[in-house]
N, CA, C and O of each residue as an XYZ file, in Angstrom:
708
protein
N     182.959     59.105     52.524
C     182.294     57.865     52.236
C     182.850     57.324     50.931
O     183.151     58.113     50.036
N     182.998     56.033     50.782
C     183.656     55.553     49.870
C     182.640     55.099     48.848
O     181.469     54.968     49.202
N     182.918     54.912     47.906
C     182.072     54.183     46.526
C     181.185     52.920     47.342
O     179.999     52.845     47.666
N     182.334     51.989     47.505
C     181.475     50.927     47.894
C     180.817     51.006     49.299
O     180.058     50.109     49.664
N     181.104     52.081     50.099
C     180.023     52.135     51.195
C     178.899     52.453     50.713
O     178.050     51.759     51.272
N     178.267     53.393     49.691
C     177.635     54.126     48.824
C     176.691     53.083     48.487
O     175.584     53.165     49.020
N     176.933     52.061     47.658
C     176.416     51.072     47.080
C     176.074     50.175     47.978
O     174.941     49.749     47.752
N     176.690     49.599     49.114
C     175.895     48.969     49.978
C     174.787     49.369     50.784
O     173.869     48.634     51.148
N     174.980     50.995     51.124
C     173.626     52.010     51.610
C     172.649     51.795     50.835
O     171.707     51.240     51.402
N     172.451     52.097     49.376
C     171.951     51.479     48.346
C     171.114     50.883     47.979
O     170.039     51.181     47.458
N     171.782     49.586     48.353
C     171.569     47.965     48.240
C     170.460     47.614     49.351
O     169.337     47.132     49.209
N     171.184     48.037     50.557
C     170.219     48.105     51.795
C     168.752     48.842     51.683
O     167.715     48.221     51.918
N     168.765     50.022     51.360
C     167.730     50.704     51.060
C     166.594     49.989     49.965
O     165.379     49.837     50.086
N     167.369     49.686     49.045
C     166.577     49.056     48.183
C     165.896     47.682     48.611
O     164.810     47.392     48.110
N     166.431     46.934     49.413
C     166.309     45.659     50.288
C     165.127     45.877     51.004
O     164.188     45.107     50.801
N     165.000     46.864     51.869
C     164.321     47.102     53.169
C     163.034     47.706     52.222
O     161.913     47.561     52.710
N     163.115     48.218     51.202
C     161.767     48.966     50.878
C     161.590     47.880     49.400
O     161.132     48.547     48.473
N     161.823     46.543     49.038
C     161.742     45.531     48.520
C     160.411     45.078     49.449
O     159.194     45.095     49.267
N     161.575     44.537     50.874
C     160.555     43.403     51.630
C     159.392     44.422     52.277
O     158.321     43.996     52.710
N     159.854     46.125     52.271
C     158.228     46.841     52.784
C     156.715     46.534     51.661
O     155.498     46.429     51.813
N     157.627     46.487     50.617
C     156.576     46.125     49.514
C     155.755     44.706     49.433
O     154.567     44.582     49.132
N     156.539     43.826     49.724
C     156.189     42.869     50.028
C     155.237     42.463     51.082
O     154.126     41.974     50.880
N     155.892     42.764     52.464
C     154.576     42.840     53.420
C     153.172     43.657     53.385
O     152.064     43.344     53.820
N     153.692     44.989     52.608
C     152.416     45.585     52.090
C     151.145     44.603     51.200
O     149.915     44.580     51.244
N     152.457     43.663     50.213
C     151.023     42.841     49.452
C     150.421     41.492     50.307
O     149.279     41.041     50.226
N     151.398     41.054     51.044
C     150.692     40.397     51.936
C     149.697     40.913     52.607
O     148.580     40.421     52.770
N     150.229     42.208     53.112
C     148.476     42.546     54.199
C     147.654     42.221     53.102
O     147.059     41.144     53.118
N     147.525     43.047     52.086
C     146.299     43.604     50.948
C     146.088     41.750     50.757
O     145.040     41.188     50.437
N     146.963     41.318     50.959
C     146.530     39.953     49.906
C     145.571     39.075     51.254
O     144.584     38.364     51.065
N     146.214     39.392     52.582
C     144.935     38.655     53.502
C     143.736     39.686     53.589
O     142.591     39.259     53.740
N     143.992     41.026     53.495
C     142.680     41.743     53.336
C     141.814     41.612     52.664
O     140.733     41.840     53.207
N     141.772     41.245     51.356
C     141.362     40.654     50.283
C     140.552     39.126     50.731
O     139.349     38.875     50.664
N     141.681     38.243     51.198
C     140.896     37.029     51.463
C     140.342     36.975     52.920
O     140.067     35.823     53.254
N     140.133     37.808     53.763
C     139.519     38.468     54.869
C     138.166     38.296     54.010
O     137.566     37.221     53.994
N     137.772     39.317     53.369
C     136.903     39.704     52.512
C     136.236     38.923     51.784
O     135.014     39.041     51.882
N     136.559     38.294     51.206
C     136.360     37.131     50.364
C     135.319     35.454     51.959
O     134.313     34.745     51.934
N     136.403     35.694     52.889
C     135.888     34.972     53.852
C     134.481     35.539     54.288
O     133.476     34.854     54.475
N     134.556     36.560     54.386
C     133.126     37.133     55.378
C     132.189     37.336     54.147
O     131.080     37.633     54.591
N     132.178     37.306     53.041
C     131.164     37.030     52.065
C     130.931     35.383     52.042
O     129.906     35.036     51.455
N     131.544     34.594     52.463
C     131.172     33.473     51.836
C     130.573     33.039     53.392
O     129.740     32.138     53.296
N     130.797     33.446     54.659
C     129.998     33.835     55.752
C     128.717     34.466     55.193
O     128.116     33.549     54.634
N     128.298     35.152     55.126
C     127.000     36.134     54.547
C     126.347     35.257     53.670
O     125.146     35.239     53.939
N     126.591     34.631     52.874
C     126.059     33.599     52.002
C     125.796     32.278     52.851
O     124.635     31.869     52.838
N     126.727     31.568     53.580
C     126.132     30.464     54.354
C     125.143     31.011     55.115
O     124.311     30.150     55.404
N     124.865     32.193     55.603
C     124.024     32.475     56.855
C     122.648     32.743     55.833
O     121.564     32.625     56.405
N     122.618     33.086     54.393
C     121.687     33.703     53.596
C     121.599     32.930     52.363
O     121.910     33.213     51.206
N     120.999     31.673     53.001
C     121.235     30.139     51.680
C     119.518     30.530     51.212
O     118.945     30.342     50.139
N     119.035     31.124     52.472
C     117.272     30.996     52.077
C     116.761     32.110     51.476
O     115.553     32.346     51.477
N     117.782     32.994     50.832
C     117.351     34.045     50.262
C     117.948     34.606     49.294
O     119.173     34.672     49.395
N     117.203     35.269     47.876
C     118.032     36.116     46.959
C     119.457     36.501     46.959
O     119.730     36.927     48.081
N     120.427     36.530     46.213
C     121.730     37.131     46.456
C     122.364     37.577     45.133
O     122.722     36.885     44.181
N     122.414     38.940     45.313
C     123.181     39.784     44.137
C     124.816     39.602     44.512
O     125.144     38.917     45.481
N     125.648     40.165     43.800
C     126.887     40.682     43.576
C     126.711     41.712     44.477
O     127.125     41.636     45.634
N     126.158     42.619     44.058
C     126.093     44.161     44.665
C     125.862     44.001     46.582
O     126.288     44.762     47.450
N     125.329     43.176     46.684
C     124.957     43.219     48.262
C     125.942     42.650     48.721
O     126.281     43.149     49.794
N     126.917     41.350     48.207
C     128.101     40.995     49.158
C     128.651     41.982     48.671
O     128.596     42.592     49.739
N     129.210     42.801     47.907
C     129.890     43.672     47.719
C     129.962     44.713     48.226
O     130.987     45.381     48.089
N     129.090     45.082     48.829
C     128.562     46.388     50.062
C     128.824     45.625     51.300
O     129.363     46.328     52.154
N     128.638     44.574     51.609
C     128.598     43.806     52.920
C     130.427     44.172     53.418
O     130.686     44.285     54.616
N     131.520     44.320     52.379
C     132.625     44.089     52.320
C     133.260     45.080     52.061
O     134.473     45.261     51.956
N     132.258     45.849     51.937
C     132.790     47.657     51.603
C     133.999     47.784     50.036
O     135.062     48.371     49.835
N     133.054     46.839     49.169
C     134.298     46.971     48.033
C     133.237     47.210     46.482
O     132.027     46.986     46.444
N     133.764     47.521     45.759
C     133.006     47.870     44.592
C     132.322     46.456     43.986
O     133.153     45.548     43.945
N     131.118     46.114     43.556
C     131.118     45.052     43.236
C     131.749     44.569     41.558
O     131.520     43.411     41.208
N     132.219     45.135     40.972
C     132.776     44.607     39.652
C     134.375     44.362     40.300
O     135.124     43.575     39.720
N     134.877     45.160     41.654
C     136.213     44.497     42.144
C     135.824     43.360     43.183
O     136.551     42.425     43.522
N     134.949     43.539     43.479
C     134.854     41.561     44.505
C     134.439     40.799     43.607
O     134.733     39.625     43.830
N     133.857     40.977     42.650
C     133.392     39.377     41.249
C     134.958     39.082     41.118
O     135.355     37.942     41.357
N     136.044     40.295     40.664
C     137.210     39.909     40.620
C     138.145     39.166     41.124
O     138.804     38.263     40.609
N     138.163     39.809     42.646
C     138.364     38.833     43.964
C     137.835     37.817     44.019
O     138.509     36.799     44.179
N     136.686     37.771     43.924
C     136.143     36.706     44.169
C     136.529     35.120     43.512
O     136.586     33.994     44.008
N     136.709     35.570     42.410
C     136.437     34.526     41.057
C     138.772     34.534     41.116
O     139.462     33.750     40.464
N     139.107     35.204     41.693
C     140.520     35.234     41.665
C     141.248     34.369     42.987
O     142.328     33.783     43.064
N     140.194     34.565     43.926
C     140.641     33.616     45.100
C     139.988     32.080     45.346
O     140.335     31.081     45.975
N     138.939     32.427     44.564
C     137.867     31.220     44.940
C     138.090     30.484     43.640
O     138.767     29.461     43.740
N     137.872     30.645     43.046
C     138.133     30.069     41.123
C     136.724     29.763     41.157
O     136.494     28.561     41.297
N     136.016     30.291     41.094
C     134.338     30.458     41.045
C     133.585     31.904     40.813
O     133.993     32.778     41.577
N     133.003     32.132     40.292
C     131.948     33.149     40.287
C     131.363     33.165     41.753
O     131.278     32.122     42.402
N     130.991     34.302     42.214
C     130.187     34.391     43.474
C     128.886     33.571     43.038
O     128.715     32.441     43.495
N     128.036     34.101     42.218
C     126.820     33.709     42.396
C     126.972     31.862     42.142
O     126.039     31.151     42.515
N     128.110     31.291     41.545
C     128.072     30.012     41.037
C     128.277     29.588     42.495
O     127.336     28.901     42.890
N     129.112     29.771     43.294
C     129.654     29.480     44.544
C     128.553     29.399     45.496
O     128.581     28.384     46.192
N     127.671     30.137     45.687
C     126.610     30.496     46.117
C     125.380     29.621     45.636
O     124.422     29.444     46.389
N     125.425     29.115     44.452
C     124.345     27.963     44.064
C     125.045     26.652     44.941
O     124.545     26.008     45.863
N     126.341     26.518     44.318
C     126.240     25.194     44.772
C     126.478     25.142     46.176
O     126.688     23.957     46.436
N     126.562     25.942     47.383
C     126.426     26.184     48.126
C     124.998     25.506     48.746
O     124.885     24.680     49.651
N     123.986     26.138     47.953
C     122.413     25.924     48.644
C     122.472     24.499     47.834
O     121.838     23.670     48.487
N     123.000     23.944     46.669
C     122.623     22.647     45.927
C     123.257     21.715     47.127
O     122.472     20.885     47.585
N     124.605     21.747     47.703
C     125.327     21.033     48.722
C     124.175     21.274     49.889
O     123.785     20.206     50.359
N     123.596     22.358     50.411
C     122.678     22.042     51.711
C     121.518     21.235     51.389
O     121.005     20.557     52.279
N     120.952     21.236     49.969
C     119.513     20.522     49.401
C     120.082     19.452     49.774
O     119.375     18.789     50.533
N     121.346     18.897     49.483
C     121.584     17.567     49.523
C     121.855     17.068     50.648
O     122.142     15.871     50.659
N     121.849     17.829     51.943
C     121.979     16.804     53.180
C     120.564     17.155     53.838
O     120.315     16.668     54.941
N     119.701     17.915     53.258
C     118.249     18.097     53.881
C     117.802     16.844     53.110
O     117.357     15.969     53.852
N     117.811     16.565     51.879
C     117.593     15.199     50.915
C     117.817     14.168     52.295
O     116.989     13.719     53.087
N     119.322     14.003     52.212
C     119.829     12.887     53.257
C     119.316     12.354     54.627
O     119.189     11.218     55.085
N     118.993     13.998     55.257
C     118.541     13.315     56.849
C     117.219     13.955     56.946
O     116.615     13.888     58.017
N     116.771     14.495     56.061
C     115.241     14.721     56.165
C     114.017     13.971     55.831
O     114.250     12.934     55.208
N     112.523     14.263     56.126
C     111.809     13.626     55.395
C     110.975     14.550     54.464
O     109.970     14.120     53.898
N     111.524     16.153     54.279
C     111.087     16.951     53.560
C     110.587     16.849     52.810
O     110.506     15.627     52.684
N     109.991     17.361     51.917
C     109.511     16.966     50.527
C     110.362     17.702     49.709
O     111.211     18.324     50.347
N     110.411     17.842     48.409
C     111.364     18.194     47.468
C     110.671     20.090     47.535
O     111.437     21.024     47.773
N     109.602     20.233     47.353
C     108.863     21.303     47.060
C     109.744     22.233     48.743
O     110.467     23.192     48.474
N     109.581     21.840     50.289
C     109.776     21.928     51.134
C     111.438     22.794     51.420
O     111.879     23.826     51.925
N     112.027     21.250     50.531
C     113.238     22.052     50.679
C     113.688     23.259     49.344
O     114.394     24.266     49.411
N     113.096     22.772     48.418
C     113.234     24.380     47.645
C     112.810     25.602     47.997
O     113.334     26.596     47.494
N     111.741     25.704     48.967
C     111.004     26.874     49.506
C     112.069     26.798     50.717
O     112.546     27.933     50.689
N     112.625     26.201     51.622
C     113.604     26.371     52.624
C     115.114     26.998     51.904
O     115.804     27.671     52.671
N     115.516     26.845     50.802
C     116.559     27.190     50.367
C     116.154     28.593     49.489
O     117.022     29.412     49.186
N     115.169     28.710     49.235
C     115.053     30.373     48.529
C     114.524     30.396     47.396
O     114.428     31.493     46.846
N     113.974     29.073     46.645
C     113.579     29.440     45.677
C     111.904     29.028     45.917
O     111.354     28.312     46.754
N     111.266     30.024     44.503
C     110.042     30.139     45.130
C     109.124     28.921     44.084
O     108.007     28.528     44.421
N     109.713     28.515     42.999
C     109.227     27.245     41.999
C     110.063     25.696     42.002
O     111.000     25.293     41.313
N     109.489     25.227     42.797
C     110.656     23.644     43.498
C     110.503     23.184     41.741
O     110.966     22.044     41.729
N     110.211     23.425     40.747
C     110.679     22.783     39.313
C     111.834     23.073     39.056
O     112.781     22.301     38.907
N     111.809     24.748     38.961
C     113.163     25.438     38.615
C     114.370     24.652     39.938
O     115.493     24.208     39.699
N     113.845     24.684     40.944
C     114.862     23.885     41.506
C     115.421     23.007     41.795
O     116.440     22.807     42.457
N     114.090     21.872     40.795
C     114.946     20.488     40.626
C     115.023     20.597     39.192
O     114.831     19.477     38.719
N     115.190     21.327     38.429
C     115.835     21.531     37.096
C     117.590     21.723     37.512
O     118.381     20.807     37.286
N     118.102     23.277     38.251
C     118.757     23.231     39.179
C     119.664     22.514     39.316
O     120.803     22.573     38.854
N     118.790     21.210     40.506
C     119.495     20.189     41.105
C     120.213     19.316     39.684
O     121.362     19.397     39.250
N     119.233     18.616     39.267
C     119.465     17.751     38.255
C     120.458     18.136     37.549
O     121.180     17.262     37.069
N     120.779     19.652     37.281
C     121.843     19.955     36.187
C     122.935     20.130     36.950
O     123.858     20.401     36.181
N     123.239     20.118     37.849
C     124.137     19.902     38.509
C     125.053     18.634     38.617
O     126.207     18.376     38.274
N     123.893     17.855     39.335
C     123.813     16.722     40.513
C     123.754     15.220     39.124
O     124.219     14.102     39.346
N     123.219     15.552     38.076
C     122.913     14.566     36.701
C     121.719     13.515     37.434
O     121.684     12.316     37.157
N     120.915     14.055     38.247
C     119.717     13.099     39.116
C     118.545     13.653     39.808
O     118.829     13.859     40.988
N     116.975     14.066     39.432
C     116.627     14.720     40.102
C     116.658     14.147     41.525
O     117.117     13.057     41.869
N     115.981     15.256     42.419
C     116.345     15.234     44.007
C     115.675     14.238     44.691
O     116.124     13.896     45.784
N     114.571     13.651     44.201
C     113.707     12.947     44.395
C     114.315     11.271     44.092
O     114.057     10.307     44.813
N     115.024     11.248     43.054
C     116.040     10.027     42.842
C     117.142     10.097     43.622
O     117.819      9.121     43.944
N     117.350     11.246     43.944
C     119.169     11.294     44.967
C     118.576     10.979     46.084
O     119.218     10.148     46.726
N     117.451     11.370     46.640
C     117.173     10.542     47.854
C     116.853      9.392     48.078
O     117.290      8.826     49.080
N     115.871      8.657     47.054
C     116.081      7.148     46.873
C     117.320      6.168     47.150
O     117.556      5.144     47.791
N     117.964      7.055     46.315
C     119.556      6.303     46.043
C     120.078      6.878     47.359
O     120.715      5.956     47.870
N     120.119      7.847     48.087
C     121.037      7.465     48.880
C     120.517      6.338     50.346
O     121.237      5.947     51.264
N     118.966      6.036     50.096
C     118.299      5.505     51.104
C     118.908      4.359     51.022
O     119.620      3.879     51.904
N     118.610      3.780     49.768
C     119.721      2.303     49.177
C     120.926      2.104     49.773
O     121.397      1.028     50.141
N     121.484      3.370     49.866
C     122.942      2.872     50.419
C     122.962      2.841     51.972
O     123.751      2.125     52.590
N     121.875      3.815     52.691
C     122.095      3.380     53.983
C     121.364      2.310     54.090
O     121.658      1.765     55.153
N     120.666      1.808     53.605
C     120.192      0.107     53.946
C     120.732     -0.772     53.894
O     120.318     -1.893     54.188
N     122.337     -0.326     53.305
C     123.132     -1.490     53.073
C     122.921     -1.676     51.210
O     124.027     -2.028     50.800
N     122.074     -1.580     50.187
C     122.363     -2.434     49.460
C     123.265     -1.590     48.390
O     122.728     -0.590     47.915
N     124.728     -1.945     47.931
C     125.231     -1.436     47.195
C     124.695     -1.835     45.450
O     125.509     -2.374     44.701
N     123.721     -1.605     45.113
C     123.734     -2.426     43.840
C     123.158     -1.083     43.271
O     121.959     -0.823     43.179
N     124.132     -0.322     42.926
C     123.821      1.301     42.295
C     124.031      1.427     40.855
O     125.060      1.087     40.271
N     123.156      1.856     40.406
C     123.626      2.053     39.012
C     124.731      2.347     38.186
O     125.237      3.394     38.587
N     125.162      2.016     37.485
C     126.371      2.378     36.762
C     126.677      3.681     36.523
O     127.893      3.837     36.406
N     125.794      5.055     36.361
C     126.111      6.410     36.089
C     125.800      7.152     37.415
O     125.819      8.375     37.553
N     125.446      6.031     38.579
C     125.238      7.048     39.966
C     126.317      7.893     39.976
O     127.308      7.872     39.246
N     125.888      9.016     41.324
C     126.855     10.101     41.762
C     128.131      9.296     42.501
O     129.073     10.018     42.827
N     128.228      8.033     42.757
C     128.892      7.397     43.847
C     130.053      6.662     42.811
O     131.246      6.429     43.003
N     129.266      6.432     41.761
C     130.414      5.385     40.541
C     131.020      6.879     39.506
O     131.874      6.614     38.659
N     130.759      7.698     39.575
C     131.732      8.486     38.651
C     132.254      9.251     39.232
O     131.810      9.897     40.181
N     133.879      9.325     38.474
C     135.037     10.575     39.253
C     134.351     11.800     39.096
O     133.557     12.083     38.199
N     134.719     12.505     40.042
C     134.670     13.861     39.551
C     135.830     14.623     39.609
O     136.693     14.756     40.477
N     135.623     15.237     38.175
C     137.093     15.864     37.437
C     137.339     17.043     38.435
O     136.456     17.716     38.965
N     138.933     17.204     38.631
C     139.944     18.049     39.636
C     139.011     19.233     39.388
O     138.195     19.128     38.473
N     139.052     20.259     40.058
C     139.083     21.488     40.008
C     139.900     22.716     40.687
O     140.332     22.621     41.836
N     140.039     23.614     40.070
C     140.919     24.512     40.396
C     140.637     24.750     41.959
O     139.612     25.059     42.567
N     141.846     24.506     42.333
C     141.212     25.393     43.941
C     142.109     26.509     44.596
O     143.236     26.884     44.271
N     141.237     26.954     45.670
C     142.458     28.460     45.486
C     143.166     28.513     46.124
O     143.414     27.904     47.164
N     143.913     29.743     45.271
C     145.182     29.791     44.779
C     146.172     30.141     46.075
O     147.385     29.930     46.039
N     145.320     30.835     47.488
C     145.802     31.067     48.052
C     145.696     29.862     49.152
O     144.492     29.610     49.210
N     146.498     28.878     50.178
C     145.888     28.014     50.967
C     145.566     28.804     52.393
O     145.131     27.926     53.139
N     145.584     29.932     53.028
C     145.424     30.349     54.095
C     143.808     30.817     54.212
O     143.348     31.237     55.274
N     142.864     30.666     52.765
C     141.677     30.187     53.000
C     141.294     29.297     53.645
O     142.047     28.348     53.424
N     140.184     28.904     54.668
C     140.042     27.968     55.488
C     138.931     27.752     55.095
O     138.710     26.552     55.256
N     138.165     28.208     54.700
C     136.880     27.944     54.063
C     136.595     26.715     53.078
O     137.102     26.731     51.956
N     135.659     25.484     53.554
C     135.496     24.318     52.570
C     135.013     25.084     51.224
O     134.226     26.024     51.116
N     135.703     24.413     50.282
C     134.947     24.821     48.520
C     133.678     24.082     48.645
O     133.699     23.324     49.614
N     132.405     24.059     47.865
C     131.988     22.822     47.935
C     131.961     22.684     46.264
O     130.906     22.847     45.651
N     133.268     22.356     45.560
C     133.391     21.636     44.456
C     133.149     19.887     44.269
O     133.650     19.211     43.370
N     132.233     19.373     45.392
C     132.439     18.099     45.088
C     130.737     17.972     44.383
O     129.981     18.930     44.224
N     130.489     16.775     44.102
C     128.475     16.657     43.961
C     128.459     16.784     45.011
O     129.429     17.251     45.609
N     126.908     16.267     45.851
C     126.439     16.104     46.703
C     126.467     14.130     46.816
O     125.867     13.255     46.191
N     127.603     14.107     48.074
C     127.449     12.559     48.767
C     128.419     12.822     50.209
O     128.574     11.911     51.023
């Protein structure tokens, strides 16, 4: 065998267990956002109830100080933040096509003091829930004459989104409209 056959054996070897490495982080990297998917499943299905770290983290068979990681690494969110505005985005289309009461839909979404949850809303949303439904009644009646600091007249600033696109999962980084 010659030198340079030597070095192309080598080369090859090193090549082939390059791209094994590679497909290895791909699996791990859709396993990961596998994971990441079926928690944020578990949370849409569990908008009306308590939610730790520790329980999606068991749901997913992963340690929970390594899925906050994941989590907050694929999603660019905290679980539990993801998970509020999650139930703040459903308040807001029960607001929209319901005739609920505010108290109604805080006890439908999980919390057990509808103040704390239009404290909540408001710090979110910059409107309690009781005004976001007004205002959006206004607009289906037709009349556009909305206030100058509504949810409808201000941008809302970019946010990170993740990093990976073979997530299919909607963010809900927008307000509620």
């Amino acid at each position: 065998m010659t030198l340079t056959s030597m070095k192309t054996n080598e080369t090859r070897q090193r090549t082939t267990t390059l791209r094994d490495v590679d497909v290895q982080m791909n699996s791990r990297e859709a396993r990961e956002i596998r994971k990441i998917e079926e928690s944020i499943g578990y949370m849409m299905r569990h908008l009306d109830r308590p939610l730790r770290v520790s329980t999606l983290a068991t749901e997913v068979n992963i340690s929970p100080s390594h899925f906050f990681y994941l989590f907050k690494r694929h999603v660019g969110r905290t679980p539990i933040d993801y998970f509020i505005r999650l139930r703040l985005q459903h308040a807001c289309r029960l607001l929209e096509e319901t005739e609920m009461s505010v108290k109604a839909i805080a006890y439908t979404l999980g919390y057990d003091d509808p103040f704390y949850f239009s404290r909540i809303f408001k710090s979110f949303n910059r409107m309690a829930p009781s005004k976001y439904r007004s205002q959006q009644r206004r607009v289906r009646e037709g009349n556009q004459d909305l206030p100058v600091n509504s949810v409808f007249s201000r941008l809302v600033p970019a946010e990170r989104r993740f990093r990976n696109a073979t997530i299919l999962v909607r963010q809900p980084t927008r307000r509620c409209s």
